[in-house]
Structure formats: C-alpha cells, structure tokens
N, C-alpha and C positions, 0 to 999 in steps of 0.2 A: 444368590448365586455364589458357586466355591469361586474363591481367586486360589492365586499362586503366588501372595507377597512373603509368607513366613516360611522362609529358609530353612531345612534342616540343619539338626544341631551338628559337630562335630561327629560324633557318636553316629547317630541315625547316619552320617555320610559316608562312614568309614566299613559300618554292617551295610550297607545296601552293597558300597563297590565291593569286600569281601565276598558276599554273595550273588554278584556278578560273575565275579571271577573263579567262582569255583562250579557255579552254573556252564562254564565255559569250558572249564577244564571238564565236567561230566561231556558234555556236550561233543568234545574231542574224544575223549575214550569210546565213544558209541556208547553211552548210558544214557539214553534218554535227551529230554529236552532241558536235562538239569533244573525247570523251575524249584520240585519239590527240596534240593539236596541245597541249591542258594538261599530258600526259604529260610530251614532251619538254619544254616550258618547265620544268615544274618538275625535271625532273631536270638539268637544265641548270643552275640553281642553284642544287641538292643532288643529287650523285652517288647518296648512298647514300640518298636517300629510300627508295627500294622497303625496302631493309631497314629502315630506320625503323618503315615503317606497316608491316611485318609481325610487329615484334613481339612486338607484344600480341596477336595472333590465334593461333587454331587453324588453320593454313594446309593447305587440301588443295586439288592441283595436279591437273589433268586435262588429258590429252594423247594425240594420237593424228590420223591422218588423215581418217578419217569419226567424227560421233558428240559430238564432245566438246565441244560448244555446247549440244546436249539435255541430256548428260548433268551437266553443270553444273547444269543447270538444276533435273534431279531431287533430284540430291543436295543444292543450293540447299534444295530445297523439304522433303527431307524432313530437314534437320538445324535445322530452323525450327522443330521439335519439341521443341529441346534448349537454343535461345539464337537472340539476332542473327545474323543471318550477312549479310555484306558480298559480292560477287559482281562479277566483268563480263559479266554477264548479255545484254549486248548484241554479245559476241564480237570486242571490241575485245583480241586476245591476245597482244600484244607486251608488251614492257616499258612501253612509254610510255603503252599502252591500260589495263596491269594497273595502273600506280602510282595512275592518275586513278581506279579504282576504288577502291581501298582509300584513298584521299583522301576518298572521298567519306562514310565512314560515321568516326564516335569512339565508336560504341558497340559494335560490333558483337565477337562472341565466337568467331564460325568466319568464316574468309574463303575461301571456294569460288571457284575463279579457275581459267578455263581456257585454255593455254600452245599457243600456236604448237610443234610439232614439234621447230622449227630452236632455239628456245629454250628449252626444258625445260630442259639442266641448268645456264645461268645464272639461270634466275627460281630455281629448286630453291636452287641455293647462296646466292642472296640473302633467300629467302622460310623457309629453314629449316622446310619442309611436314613438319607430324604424319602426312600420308596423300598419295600418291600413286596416281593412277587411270592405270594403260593399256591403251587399248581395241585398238589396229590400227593396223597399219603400210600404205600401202600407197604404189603410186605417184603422185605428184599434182606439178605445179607442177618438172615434173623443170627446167626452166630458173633456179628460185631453191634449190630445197630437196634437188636432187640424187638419189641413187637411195638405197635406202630402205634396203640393207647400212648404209648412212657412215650411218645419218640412226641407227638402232639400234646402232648402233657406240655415236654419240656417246650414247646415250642411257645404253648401258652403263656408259661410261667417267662420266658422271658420280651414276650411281647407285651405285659402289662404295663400299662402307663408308654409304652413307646412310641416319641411323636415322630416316628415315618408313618408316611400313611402307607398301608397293604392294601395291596392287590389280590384278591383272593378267588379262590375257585368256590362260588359257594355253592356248585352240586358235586362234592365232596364233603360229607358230614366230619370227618377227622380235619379239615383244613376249617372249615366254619369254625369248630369248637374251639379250633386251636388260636384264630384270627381273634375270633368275640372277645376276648382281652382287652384288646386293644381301639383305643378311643375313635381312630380313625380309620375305616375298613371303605375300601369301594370293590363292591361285590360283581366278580364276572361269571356270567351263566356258562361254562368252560366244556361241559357235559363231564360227564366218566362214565366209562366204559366196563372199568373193573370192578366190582362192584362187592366181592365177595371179604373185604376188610373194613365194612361198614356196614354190617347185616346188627349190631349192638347198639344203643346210645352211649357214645363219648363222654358223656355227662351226668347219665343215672344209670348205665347198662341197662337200659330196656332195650327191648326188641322195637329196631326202625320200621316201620312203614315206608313204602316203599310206590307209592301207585304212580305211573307215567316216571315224567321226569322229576318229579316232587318227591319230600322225604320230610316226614317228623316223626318221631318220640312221641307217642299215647300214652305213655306214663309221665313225661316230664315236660312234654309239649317244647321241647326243643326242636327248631323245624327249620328248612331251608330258605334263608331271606331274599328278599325280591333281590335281583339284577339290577345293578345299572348299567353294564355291557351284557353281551350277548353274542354267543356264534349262533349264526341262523344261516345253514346251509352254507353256502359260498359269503358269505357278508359278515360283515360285523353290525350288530345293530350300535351304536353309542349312546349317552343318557340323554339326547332331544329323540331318539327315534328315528335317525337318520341310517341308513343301511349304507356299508361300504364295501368293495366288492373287494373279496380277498385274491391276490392271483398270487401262489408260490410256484418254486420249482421244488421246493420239497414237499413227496406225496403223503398221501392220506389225512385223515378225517385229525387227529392227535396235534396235527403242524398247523392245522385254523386253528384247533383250537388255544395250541402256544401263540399264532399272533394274535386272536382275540386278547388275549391277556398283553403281552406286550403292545398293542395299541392303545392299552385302555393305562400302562406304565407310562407312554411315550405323553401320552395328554396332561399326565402332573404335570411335564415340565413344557407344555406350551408345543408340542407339537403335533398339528391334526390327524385324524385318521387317516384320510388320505393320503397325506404326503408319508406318515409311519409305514401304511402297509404297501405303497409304491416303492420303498427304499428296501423292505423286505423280500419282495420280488429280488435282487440282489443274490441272497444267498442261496446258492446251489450245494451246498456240502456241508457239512457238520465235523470237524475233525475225524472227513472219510466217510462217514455214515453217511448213506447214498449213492457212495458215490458210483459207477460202471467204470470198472477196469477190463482191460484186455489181460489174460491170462491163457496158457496156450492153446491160443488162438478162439477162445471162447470169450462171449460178453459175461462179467459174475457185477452183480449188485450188491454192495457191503451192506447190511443190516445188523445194527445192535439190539438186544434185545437184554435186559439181565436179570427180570423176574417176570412174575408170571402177567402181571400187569400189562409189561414190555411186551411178551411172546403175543398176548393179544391184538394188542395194536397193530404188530406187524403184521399178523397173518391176514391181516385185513387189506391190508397196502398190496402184498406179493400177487404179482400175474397168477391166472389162473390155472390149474389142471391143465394139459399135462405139461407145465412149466417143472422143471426139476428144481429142486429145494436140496441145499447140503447144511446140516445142522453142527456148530462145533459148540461144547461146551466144556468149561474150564473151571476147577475147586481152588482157586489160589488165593492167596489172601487178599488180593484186591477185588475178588471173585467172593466170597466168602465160602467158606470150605463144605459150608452145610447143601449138601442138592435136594435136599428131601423137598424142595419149590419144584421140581421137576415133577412131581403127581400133582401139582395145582392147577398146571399147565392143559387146557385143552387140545390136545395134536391131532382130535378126531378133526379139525377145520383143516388139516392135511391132505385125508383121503382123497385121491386122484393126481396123488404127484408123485413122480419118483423121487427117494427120498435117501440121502447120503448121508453118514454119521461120521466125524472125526470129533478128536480133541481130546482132551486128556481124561474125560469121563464120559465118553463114547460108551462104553459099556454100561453105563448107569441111563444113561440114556436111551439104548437101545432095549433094553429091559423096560421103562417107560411109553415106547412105542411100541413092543409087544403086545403090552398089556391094553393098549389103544387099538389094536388091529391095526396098524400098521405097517404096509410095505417098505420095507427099508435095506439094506446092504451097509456094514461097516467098512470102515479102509482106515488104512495106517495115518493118511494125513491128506491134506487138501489136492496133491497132484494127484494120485492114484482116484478120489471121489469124482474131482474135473472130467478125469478120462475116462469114466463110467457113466459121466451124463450122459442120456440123452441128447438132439439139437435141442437148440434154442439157448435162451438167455439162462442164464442161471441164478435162481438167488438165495443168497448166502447169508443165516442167520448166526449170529455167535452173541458169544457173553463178553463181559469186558475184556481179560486176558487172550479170549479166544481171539475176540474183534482184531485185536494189537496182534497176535501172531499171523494172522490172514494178513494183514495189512502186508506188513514186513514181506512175508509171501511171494506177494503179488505186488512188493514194489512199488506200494501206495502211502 
C-alpha cells in the first residue's frame, strides 16, 4: 500500500505551487482548465516531478484509442471504495496534464490516470504503475501518432520486464502482442467491434484468422489467450465463473465493456465485482459526453466520436430512424489535421435519419456522405442545424474540438 510519509523536496514544492498558480491565472482568462499550461510550468522547474507525486500512490495507467477517459472514470469510481484516489478525470493525458493532476490531491491513496497512446511507456517508467489497463488499438490521429504496428511496438517495448500487472483486452490482437511482454498479464474478453486494424499478424504479418470471436496467425500461431474476465451480455463473468450484473447509465455495448475491464482493475486491489460495478452505476457523464442538454428548446445528446473506431460504437448507441443526427467535424491539431479516416467510416448505418452537417470540415464531410448516399443538409453552425431538425431528440456526434465547441454552445 502507497502511504504519504515522504514530503516533497523544496524544489517539487515550489513547481507544483508555480504550477497551481498559473493554472489559475489560465483559469481566469477563460483558457481552459489550465491543467496542461500548470503542467508544463511546473515541470519546467522540476523535471522529475511527475515521479515525485507518484510515489506515494497506487498508480494505475489506462491507455488505449477509444475508451480510456470512461474508463478512468469507472475505475476512479469504483476504487473509491478502498481509499482516496486522485485522477485526470478531465482527460487532460499527457505528462503535463497528468503531473497537474496528481498535484492536485496530498491525500489521495490510488492515483487512476489516463495516458495518451504516444506516452504510455514514458508516464509507465516515471509513474512506476501497480496496474495497467489496455483496452484498443486502433487508427486515429495517423498525422501525430502514426500507425498503430509502431504505436504497439512502442508499447511492447516498454512493457518488458514491467512489474504492474496489465489488464488487457485480449480480443484485440495489437493490445495481446503489445501486453505478451510483459510477465504479468490478466486477460479480459472485452470484444472489438473494430476490427479493420487487425486484419495482419502483429508479430510475423501474416494474415489473422478470424472465425467467431477467436483470432490466430496460421503462419506464426500467434492466437488469442483464454480470458480470465469476460463481458457476457449484461454481466461480467470473473475468474471463479461467477456472473455479475452490469447496471450503467452510460449506453451501449463499448461502456460494459470498459467496466468489464475496470472490475477486473478494481480486483488487483481488493475490491469485488460487485461492490466495483454497483459504484459505477454512479457515473452518468464523461466530461459531457452523454450528456442531454436543453438547447432551444430542443433535447441534443453530446456524443464523442474521433476515429473510425469511435464513429462505430456510436452509431450503435444513437435512437433509431427517424431520430435526427447533426454530424460536426474538426482538422485541429488536437483533432489531427489529416480527415482522409472519414472514408473509413461507415455512414451507410445512417440511412433513415435526417442528417445535419457543421464544423470546420463540414465540407469534407459532406462529400463523404454523398458518396454514401446520404441525405444530408449543411449549415453554417450548430443553431441554424438545431432549427432544421425535425421533432424529437437530437443526437449530436463531433470530434474532439468539435465536442469542445458544442459544449461551450450549449452551455455545458
């Protein structure tokens, strides 16, 4: 168990409150939540802070393409059962985003912290994580973060000999390969949905086999290793066989199977199924995503989506035809500037909605649902598409930046 006896040095105490403070001053301007901009300040003078503030905690690391902001969240909630726990709950995931989190608490006993992709095995080697979560690999942001081989490459290579134990998704062949490294893996049956960045072998490029839910390499006999958890319908199975009934308020098939995996985190450290996914019942919202706001005078449901991975999940979630659907999409560099993932994307699981297009590559986009057959209408921005809906509910799919300017919007 992390205590709290070893003080930070002068140094470390001087970069955290610099980096409060200037967090505060962003804060004031209307910039943001200031974590990232306190981050850097304070690491700027103290390198090693981040390992400083980790280590008096329980540190578990969650990473992955889709997922790993909810699923922080669950395991957040259900290890709250056992102690403190500290968080960047807000999905600020870099170094500079994660040190200003764990600044921000001196009491806390687990620190749930979820990692950008690209930096998993530098926070890993500075954060020395009891537990590591990975949920999926897929393609996103191919202009910063590369193709998703390098990206499990790197993951491999810095999981080797690493004694956290991982939590792994092992019906994702890029997350297995990337895990098998590592001495201690407890494998969750998680599913994936996405399936089209795993059609090679990871490890000799052959071509995967693929029949049901099972997957091996017939060249290299690399194959998918048994489960000790499991999502099975509404339940979690656990490694006696016992079925636990999942109840969330956040929808679709993607959120079992984040707290599949976050019950099966919450068990390293002593806490049951039961009690983990009762505590996860709790979360109703994700910073916004989910959430139903009133806008005028219309119900809109916030939906993140920001590669093709994401777009799938979602479309699965959203009320049926003739529910109206408004699409926003955004090239920005938190976005990554490359949209050519918009032809990955299947939008035929659209037809029978009316369908509204904003955002700053609305145009690239609507060129993408042409070519889908697609009924659609562009409009300058989110009031003008509102006022074109049809009744009923409306739901609202965007990309990261997009998400963030709806939010603002609509006052959420």
């Amino acid at each position: 168990m992390a205590g709290n006896s070893d003080p930070l040095s002068p140094r470390a105490k001087l970069a955290v409150t610099a980096g409060k403070a200037v967090a505060a001053a962003s804060r004031a301007a209307g910039r943001g939540s200031g974590s990232v901009i306190g981050g850097r300040v304070a690491l700027k003078l103290d390198p090693d802070l981040l390992a400083r503030l980790a280590q008096n905690l329980d540190v578990i690391l969650v990473s992955a393409t889709n997922g790993k902001t909810t699923t922080t969240r669950l395991i957040a909630e259900a290890l709250r059962a056992a102690g403190p726990v500290v968080s960047n709950a807000l999905g600020a995931n870099m170094p500079a985003g994660i040190t200003s989190a764990l600044a921000g608490s001196s009491d806390a006993r687990y620190g749930v912290i979820e990692v950008d992709e690209k930096y998993l095995a530098g926070v890993a080697r500075d954060t020395a994580p009891k537990c590591i979560a990975l949920l999926n690999l897929s393609r996103d942001q191919l202009d910063r973060a590369a193709e998703t081989r390098m990206l499990a490459e790197n993951w491999r290579e810095g999981l080797a000999g690493s004694k956290a134990v991982v939590v792994a998704n092992c019906d994702d062949p890029l997350v297995v390969w990337a895990a098998s490294s590592s001495p201690n893996v407890i494998w969750v049956a998680a599913g994936q949905m996405w399936k089209d960045d795993a059609w090679s072998c990871p490890s000799c490029g052959g071509v995967m086999q693929r029949p049901g839910d099972d997957w091996f390499c017939g060249e290299c006999g690399f194959r998918r290793p048994t489960p000790s958890w499991a999502l099975s319908n509404d339940h979690v199975l656990d490694p006696h066989g016992s079925a636990w009934p999942i109840h969330l308020q956040l929808p679709g098939r993607a959120n079992k199977a984040n707290a599949a995996s976050s019950a099966a985190v919450a068990a390293v450290f002593g806490v049951p199924p039961q009690v983990a996914l009762e505590r996860m019942y709790q979360v109703q919202a994700v910073a916004g995503r989910y959430d139903v706001v009133q806008f005028q005078g219309r119900d809109l449901r916030l939906l993140l989506a920001k590669n093709p991975a994401g777009w799938l999940e979602t479309f699965s979630l959203i009320d049926p035809p003739p529910t109206p659907v408004i699409l926003s999409v955004n090239a920005r560099g938190a976005d990554g500037t490359d949209t050519s993932w918009l032809w990955d994307v299947d939008y035929t699981r659209l037809t029978g909605h009316p369908i509204c297009v904003v955002g700053d590559r609305r145009l690239d986009l609507a060129v993408r649902l042409e070519v889908a057959d697609q009924h659609f209408q562009v409009y300058e921005n989110l009031d003008q598409a509102v006022a074109a809906c049809p009744p009923g509910r409306i739901e609202v799919i965007a990309n990261y930046t997009a998400f963030q300017d709806l939010r603002r919007r609509v006052g959420n």
